[in-house]
N, C-alpha and C positions, 0 to 999 in steps of 0.2 A: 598820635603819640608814638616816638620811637621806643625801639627796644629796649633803649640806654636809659631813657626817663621810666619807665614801667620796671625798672630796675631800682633805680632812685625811689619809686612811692613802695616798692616791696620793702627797701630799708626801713623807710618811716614806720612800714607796717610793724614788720619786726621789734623794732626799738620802740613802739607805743606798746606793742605783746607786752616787749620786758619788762618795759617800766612799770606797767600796771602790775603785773608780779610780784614786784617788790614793794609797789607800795602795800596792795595786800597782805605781803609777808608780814610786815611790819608790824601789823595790829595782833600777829601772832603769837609775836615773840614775848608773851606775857605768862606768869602762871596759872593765870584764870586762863586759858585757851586751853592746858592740858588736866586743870582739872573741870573744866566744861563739857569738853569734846565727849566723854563718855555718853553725859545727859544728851546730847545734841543726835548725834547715832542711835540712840536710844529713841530718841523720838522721831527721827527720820525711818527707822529700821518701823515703829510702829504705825505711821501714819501714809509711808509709800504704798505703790500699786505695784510694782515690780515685783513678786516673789520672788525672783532669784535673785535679784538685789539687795530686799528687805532679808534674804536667810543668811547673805554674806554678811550682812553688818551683822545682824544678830548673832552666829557664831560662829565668827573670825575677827568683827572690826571691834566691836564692843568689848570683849574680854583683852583685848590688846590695843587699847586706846590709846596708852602713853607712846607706844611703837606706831603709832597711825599717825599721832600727832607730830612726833620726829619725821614721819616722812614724808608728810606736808609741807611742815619747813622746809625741809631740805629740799623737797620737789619745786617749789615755788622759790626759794634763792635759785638752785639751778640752772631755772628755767629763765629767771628775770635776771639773773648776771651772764649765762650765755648769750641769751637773745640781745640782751640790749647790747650786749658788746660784738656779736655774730660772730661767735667762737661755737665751733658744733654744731653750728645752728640748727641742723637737721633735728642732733638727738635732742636738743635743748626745747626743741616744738615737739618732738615726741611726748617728752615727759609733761608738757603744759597740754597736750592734748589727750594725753592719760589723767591727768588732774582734771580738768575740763570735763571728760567723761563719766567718772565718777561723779562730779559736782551735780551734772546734769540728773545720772541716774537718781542722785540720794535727794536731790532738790527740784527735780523740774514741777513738782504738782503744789509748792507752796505758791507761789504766783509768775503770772506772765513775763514778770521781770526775770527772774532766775531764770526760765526757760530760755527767752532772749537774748540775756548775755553769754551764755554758755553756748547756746548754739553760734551765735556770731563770734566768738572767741574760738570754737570747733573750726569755724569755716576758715578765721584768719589763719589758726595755724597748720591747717591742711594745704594753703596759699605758700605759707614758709617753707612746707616741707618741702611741695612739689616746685619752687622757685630758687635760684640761686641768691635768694635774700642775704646771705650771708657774706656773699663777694664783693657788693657794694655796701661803702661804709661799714665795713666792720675785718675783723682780723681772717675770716676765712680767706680772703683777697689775696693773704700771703703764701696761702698752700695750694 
């Protein structure tokens, strides 16, 4: 495979990151999502293995839920309209791999699947970062 094709499936990588982003966001943008999310951290903070995890959410993520739940949103649009479009690409995997992260610490001990995806969504976008993904197929190409 040339370097030009390895270029081309880093795009696709990219723009499949995005899209899945958004569509995620999507289910978010509800009012049951901001008034849920307290209970949800609430039982993740109680049922994790992470202590240092489980005392972030307990007090700092749970007492300011509404502001977690905004930055959720916004982190996942972000992340799923810069990547699919590969504008920033860099920061735009930053922030899906700050989300990622989190997701992983607050979720990895419910089941195999959460671990899974979170870790292979870690790996794609560490692939975006350290790649010029954004040069092909997408607006980074212009700068």
């Amino acid at each position: 495979m040339s370097y030009r094709n390895s270029n081309v499936w880093n795009a696709f990588l990219r723009i499949y990151v995005g899209l899945l982003f958004l569509y995620e966001v999507h289910f978010k943008l509800t009012p049951a999502f901001f008034t849920n999310l307290r209970g949800k951290l609430l039982f993740f903070a109680n049922h994790g293995h992470l202590w240092f995890y489980n005392t972030f959410l307990t007090h700092f993520a749970v007492p300011n839920s509404f502001l977690f739940a905004l930055l959720i949103i916004m982190g996942e649009l972000f992340a799923g309209i810069f990547l699919t479009a590969g504008f920033i690409t860099k920061a735009a995997a930053l922030v899906g791999l700050f989300l990622n992260l989190n997701y992983l610490f607050a979720m990895y001990w419910i089941s195999p699947s959460e671990l899974g995806i979170n870790l292979t969504l870690i790996i794609c976008e560490l692939v975006i970062i350290f790649t010029d993904s954004g040069k092909t197929l997408g607006i980074d190409a212009l700068f």
